[in-house]
N, C-alpha and C positions, 0 to 999 in steps of 0.2 A: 023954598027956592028950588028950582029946576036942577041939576047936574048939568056941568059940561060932560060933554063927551070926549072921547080922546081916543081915534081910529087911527091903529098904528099896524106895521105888517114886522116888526123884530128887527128889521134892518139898523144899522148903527147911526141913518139918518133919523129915522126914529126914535131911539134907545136917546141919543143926544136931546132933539129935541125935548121926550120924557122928562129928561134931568132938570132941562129950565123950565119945563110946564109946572115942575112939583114946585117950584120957587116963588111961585107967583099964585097959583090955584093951590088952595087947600085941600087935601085929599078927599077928607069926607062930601066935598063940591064936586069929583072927580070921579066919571067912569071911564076904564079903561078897559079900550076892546081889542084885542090883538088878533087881528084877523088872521094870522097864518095860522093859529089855532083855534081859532073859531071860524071857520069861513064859511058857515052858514048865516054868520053875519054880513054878507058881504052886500047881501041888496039889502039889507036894512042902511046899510052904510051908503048905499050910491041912492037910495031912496029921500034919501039926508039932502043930498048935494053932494057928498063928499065924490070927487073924481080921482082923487089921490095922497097919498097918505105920506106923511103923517100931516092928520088934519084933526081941526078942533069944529066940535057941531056945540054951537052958543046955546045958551037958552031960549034965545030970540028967534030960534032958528036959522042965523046966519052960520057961516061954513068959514074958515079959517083955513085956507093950504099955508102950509108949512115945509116953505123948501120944497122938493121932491124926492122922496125916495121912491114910490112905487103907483102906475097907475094901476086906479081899481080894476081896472080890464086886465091887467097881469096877474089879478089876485082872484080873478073868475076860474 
């Protein structure tokens, strides 16, 4: 099986949602990207779909926004 993805930028809209993502997905199902530390992730991430964060990239390749804490343009 595929990994979800989990593109988040630290913010504590993030950090929260993190808490309930690990509730439901099981880690080893789970990658985690934190683009304020990785931000050469960042067109990988807007390549996804993903427009802003924290968002979840399916296996199916559907895009999951979560709330808003940051768009990906702020994180360019």
């Amino acid at each position: 099986m595929k990994k979800v993805i989990y593109y988040h930028a630290g913010c504590p809209v993030c950090m929260s949602a993190e808490e309930n993502i690990l509730q439901f997905i099981p880690s080893e199902q789970l990658t985690m990207v934190h683009l304020g530390n990785e931000p050469e992730k960042v067109a990988e991430a807007e390549s996804r779909g993903v427009a802003s964060v924290p968002a979840l990239v399916l296996p199916n390749g559907n895009v999951l926004h979560i709330n808003f804490g940051a768009s990906i343009e702020d994180l360019k």
